[in-house]
Each structure stands twice: as C-alpha cells, then as structure tokens.
C-alpha positions in Angstrom: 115.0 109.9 77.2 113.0 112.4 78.1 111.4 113.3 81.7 108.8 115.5 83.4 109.9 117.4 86.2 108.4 119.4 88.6 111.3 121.7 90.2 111.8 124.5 92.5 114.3 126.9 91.5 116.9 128.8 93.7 114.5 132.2 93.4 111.6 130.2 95.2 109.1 129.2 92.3 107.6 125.5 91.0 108.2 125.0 87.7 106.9 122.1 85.6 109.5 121.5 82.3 111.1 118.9 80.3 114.4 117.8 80.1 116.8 114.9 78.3 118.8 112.9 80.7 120.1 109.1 80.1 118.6 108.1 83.3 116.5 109.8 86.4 119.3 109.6 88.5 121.3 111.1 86.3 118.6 114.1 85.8 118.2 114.4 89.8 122.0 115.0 90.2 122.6 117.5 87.5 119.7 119.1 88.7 120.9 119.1 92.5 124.2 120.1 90.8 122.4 123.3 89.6 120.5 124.3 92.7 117.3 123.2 91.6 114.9 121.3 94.6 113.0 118.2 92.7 109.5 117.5 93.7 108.3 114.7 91.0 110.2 113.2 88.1 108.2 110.9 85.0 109.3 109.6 81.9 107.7 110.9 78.7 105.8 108.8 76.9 103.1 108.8 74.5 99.6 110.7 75.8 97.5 107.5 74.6 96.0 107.4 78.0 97.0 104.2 78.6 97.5 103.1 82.3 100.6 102.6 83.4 101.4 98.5 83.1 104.4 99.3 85.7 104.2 97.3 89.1 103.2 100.1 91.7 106.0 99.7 94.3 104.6 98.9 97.8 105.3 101.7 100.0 107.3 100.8 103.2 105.5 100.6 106.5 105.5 103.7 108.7 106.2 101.8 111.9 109.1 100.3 109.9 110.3 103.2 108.5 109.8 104.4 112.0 112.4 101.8 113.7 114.7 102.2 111.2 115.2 106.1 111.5 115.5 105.9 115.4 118.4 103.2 114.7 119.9 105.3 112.0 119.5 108.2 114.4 121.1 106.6 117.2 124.5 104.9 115.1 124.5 108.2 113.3 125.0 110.0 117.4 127.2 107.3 118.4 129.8 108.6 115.8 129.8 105.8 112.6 130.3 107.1 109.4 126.9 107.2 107.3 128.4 104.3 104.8 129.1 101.9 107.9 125.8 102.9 109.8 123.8 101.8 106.4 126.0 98.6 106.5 124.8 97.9 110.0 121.4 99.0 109.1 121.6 96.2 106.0 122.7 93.4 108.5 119.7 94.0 110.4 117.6 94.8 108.0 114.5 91.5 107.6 112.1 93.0 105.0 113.3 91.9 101.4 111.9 95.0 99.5 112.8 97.3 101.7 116.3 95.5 102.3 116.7 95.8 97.9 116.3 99.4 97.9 117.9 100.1 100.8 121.0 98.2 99.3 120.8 100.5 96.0 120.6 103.3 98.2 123.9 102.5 99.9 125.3 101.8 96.4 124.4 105.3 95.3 125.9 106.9 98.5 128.8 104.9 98.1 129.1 106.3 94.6 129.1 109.5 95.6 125.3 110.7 96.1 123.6 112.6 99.0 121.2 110.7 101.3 118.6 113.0 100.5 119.1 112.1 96.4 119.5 108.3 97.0 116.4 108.2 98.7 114.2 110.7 96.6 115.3 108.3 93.5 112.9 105.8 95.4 110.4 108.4 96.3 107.3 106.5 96.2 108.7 104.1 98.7 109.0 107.0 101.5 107.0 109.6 102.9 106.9 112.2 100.4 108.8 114.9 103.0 111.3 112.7 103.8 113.9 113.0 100.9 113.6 116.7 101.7 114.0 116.7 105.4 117.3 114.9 105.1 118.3 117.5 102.2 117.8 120.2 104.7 120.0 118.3 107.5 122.8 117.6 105.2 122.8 121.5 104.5 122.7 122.4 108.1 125.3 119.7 109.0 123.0 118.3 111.4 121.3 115.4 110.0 121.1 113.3 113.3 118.7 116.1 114.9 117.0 116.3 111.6 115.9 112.8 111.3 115.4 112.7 115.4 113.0 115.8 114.2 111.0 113.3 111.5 110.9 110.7 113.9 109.1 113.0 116.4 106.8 113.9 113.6 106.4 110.1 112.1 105.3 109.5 116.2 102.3 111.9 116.0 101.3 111.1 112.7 100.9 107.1 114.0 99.5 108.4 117.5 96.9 109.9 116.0 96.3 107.7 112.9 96.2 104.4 115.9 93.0 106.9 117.6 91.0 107.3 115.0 91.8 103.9 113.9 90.5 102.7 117.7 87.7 104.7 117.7 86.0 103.3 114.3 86.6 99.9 115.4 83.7 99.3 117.4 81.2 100.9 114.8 82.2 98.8 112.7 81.7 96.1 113.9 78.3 96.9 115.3 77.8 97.5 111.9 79.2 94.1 110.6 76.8 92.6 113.6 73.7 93.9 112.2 74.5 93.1 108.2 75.0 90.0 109.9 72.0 89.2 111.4 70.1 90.4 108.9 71.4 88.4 106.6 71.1 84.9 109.1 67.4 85.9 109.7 66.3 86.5 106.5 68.2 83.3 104.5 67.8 80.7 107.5 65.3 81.5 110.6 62.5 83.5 108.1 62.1 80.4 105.7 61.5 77.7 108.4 58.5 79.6 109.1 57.1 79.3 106.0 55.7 75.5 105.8 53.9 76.0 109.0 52.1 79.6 107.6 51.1 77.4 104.4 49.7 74.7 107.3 47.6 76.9 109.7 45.5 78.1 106.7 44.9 82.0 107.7 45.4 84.7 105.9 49.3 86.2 106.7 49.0 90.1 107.5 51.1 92.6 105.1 54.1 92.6 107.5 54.5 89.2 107.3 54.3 88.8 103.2 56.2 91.8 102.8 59.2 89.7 105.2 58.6 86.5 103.3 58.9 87.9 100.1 61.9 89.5 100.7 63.4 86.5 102.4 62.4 84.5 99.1 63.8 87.2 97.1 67.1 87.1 99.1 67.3 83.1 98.9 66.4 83.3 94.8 69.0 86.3 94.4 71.9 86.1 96.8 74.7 85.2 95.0 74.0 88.0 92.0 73.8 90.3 94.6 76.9 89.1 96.0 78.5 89.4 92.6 77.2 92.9 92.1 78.6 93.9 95.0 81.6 92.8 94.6 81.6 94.1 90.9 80.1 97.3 92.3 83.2 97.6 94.8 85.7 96.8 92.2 84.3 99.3 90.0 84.6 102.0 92.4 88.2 101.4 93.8 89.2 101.2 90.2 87.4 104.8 89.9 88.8 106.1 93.3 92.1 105.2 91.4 91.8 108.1 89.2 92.5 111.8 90.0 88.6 112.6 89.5 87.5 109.6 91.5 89.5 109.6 94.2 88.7 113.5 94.8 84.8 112.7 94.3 85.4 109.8 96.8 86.7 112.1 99.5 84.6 114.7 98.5 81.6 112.5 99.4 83.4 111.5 102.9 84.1 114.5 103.7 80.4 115.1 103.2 79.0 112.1 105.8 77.4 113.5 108.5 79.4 112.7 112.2 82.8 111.0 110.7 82.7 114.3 107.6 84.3 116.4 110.1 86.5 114.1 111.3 88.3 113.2 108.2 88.4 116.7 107.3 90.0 117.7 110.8 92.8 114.6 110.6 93.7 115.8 106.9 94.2 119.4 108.2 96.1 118.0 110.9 98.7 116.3 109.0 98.9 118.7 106.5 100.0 121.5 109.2 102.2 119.2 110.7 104.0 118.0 107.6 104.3 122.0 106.8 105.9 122.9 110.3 108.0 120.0 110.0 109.7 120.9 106.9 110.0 124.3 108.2 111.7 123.9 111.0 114.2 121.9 109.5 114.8 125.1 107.2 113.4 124.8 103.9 111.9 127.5 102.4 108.4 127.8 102.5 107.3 127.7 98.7 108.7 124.4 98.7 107.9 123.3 102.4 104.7 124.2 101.1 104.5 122.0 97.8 105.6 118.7 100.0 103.0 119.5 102.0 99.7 119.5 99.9 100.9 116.4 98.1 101.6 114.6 101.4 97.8 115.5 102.3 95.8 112.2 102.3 92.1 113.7 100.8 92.4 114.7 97.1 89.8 117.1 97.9 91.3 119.3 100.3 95.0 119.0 98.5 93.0 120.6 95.5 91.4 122.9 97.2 95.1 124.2 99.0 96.9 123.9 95.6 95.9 127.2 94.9 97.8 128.5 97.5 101.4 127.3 96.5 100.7 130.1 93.5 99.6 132.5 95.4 102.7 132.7 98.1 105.1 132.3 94.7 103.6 135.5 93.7 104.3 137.4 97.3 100.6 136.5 98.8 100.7 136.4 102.4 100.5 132.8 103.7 97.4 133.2 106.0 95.9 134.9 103.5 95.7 132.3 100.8 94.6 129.5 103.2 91.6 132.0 104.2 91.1 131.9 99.9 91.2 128.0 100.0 88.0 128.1 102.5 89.3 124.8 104.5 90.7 126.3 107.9 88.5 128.2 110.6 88.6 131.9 111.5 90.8 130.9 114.3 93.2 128.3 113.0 93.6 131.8 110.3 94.4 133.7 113.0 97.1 131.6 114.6 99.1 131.3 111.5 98.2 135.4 110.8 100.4 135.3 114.4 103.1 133.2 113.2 103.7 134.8 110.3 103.8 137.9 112.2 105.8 136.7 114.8 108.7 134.8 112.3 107.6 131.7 114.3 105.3 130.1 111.5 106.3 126.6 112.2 105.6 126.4 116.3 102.0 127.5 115.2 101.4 125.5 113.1 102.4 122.9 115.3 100.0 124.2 117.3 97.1 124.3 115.0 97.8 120.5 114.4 97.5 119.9 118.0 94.4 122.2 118.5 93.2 120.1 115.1 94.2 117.0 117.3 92.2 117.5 120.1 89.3 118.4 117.7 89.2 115.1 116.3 89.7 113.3 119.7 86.3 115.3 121.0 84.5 114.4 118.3 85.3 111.0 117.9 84.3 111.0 121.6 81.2 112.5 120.6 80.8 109.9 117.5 81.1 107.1 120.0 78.7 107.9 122.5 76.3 108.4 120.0 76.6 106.0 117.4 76.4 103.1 120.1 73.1 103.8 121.1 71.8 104.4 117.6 73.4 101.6 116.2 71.8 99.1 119.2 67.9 100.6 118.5 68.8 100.1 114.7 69.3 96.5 115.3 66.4 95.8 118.2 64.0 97.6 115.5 65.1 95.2 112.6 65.1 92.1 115.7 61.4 93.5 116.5 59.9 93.9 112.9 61.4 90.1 112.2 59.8 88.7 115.3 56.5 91.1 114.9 56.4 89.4 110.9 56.4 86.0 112.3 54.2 85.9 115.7 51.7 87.6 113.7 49.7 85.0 111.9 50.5 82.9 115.2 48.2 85.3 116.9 45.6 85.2 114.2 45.5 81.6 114.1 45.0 81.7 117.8 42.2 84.1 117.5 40.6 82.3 114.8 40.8 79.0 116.5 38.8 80.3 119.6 35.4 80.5 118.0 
C-alpha cells in the first residue's frame, strides 16, 4: 500500500512524500527507526474526489483526556512501570471507545512501541501535540514532568475555552428569548385580533396590515421556512466541512463586529500556547511550529501562519515571519523579537497567550455590558411595534365612534 506522509527530517525541514509500507504502523516505526518526526499519514487512493465513506473517529473529551493524564502522571511518579500503569489505567477506564484504543495502545507498547508512536497511530483521537510532547519526554527521560507539563497546558486551554463559553451564554439566550417571542406573537396573539378588526368596520392603518400580513404570511408559510432553514443549515455545515468552507466560515466570524475580535484573540491564544508548550518540552522549533498551526481552531488564521513554517525552514527569523502573516500586533511582535533574542522563546510566548488571555476576558466584559442593553431595546421595540399594530385601529374605532 501506499501512504502520504508529511515528515520532518533530522536537518529540520517538512517534507511531503510517498512511501510503500504494509501497514501505517509499520510506516510510522521504520520512519521513527530512521529519525524522521511524522506529522500526518493517508493512504493513497484514487483522486476521484470522492468523500471519504470512513466513520470519522470521535475525538476523546478533553476533560477526559484531562483526568486520565493526571492519573497516568501520578502512577507514573509513584514508580509503576508504564505497561502496569496502562493496565491500571484500563481497569479504570469507563468510556468504551476510548477504553478500545487505549487497549490497542497497550498492545502496541507491549509489543515493543514507544508511547509517543502508539498514540500518534490513533492521532485523530488526541490533541494533535500530544503524540509529540510525549516523544520529546521519552527522549529526555522525563516523561512524568512532560505530561504534568501538557496537563498544565490542557488546564488553560479548558479555563479559557469554559470563559468564553460563560460569557456567550447569556446572549444567547436573549437571543433565543426574542426569536421566541417573535415567533409566539406573530403565529398565536396577532391572529386573534383579526376577527374583531374585520368586526369594528374601520379602515386598519399601514402598521397594522403590514403586521397582519406578515403574521398571515408566517401562519401560510412556517413549516417551508422551517424546512429551509433546516436545509439551509445542513447545507452550510456540509460546506464548513470542506477546506474552502470552513476557512470562508471563520473568515466571516472573524469578521462580526464585537465577538470578530474575540475569536481571533482565543485562536492566537492557543496557538502561542500550543507553540511554547512543545518548546519547552524540547522539540525543535520547525516542527514545534508545524503542530502548532494545525492545532489552531480557525482555518483562516492557520492559513494565514502556514506561510511561516517555510519561511523559518529557510533561516527566516521567527518574529519576522509572523509580522509577514499580518495576524499578531506590533507588540505581541515585539515580545517574541525579545524571546528570540533572549533564547527564552517559549516563556514569551507563554506570555503573549496570557496577555492574549486577558484580551479576550476585557472584551468579553465589554461584549456583555453592551450587548444586554441592546439586546433588551431590540426586544421592547419589536414588543412596542406589535402592541402599537394592534391598539391602533382600537383607537380609530374609538375616535370614530364619538361623532
């Protein structure tokens, strides 16, 4: 069979080649065997364009992974061989897809393979840094501290994922509220006011017809517009699926005006910290790098830093080709410039994912003090045009019935 891998070799570049193996675990360990670092293996097939028919494998929770790293950590401290702290981890273990590749895992240990291969063979399960991470600890001999290091990391990445999370919440559902009432007024309290208009005999003012024929219109029509929403979401997660959709979907987010700069801040964020991670458990920074912009969660930023991964293979400075990729600020530049500088790249950019942190906790403060007021005048002008429509010809009747 044939596979497409995209390596790093010994000398610090990313190549993309073919190569013949029996199996991918076979491939991964005679390329391990020969120094290389493997980023992504596929098998070869025919370029029909055809998608894939193969059951995407559901990705293990990160509060999950999360528990079973600091127990990992903490048998791996206590002294128990790796074999026997995997056994333990098995016994424990609840979750049946995680609990089948954790077995093969084991099995492949067992058989002779690193930690870092067994788990890379079941990439798309993991965080994409992980496989590496534990690569670097096994060459260090210190693979407790390294996994205590990604736990550390998995910690931030879930603190701040759980605050933005918090903070969108109550939009939302302000926003679900109004949709909501919109909805109830216009299919069930507008109607009901529509035999007694056709009784009192006066002419209905424009704000009134224009309300009743939209609440007729809604009545006639709501369950194809249902359907065509529904179609129309479909349509676009199936789109967001593909590499051009998904980075003309977070193109667009990233263009919103309040939460734009948000998401754009959070991606940053993790990218930085996934980059200082790696580092500091000593891999080289071509392919700390590499792991990094694919474990960015826009498409649109990790296109716009791909560029860069070239650029430091060919001896570019690294705070120069983020300044090309036009994502960072001036002074996110300048602390990596000092890093670099310094030979202490991966404490500042810890630091830059911090300062990006508390970025996106102001302005999430700043989205929330705004967005509630705005959203509550939204609603009381939709409440107040409803009300206005149907008091209205009230009035006239009123005024007509007094000469």
């Amino acid at each position: 069979m044939e596979f497409v891998c995209r390596i790093g070799t010994p000398d610090g570049r990313v190549l993309e080649q073919v190569f013949q193996a029996s199996d991918e675990a076979a491939l991964r360990g005679d390329l391990d065997r020969r120094g290389m670092h493997v980023f992504t293996v596929r098998r070869r097939g025919l370029a029909l364009g055809l998608p894939s028919l193969r059951r995407r494998a559901k990705r293990v929770p990160m509060q999950t992974f999360l528990v079973f790293n600091q127990e990992l950590a903490a048998l791996l401290k206590a002294g128990l061989p790796l074999l026997q702290a995997l056994d333990l981890m098995l016994e424990r273990l609840r979750e049946p897809e995680f609990r089948a590749v954790l077995t093969e895992i084991r099995d492949e240990v067992k058989s002779g393979s690193d930690l870092s291969q067994a788990f890379a063979a079941h990439g798309e399960m993991f965080p994409s840094l992980y496989a590496s991470t534990l690569k670097a600890g096994e060459r260090s001999g210190e693979l407790e501290s390294v996994i205590r290091r990604f736990i550390r990391y998995m910690r931030l990445v879930l603190d701040a994922r759980k605050r933005v999370f918090a903070a969108l919440v109550y939009p939302m559902v302000l926003v679900g509220l109004a949709i909501a009432m919109i909805v109830v007024m216009t299919l069930f309290v507008v109607p009901r006011f529509m035999g007694f208009f056709g009784e009192m005999g006066v002419e209905l003012p424009l704000l009134t017809r224009i309300t009743l024929g939209f609440s007729i219109f809604m009545r006639h029509n709501f369950l194809w517009i249902a359907l065509a929403a529904i179609a129309g979401w479909i349509a676009l997660r199936r789109y967001a699926d593909t590499a051009v959709g998904r980075r003309a979907v977070d193109r667009w987010k990233l263009g919103l005006p309040f939460i734009g700069p948000v998401l754009h801040r959070f991606a940053l964020a993790e990218f930085c910290r996934s980059l200082a991670t790696l580092l500091s458990g000593g891999i080289p920074l071509p392919q700390a790098l590499e792991i990094s912009v694919e474990s960015v969660g826009n498409a649109h930023i990790q296109s716009r830093l791909q560029p860069t991964l070239k650029a430091v293979n060919e001896g570019q400075a690294f705070n120069a080709t983020l300044e090309q990729a036009g994502v960072f600020e001036p002074l996110e530049i300048d602390m990596v410039k000092v890093g670099e500088a310094t030979g202490s790249l991966d404490v500042m950019l810890q630091s830059v994912s911090e300062f990006l942190d508390e970025q996106v906790e102001v302005r999430m403060g700043r989205l929330l003090t705004l967005i509630e007021p705005l959203m509550l005048i939204f609603m009381g002008i939709i409440v107040a045009i409803l009300l206005v429509s149907i008091y209205l010809p009230m009035f006239g009747a009123l005024g007509q019935s007094k000469f």
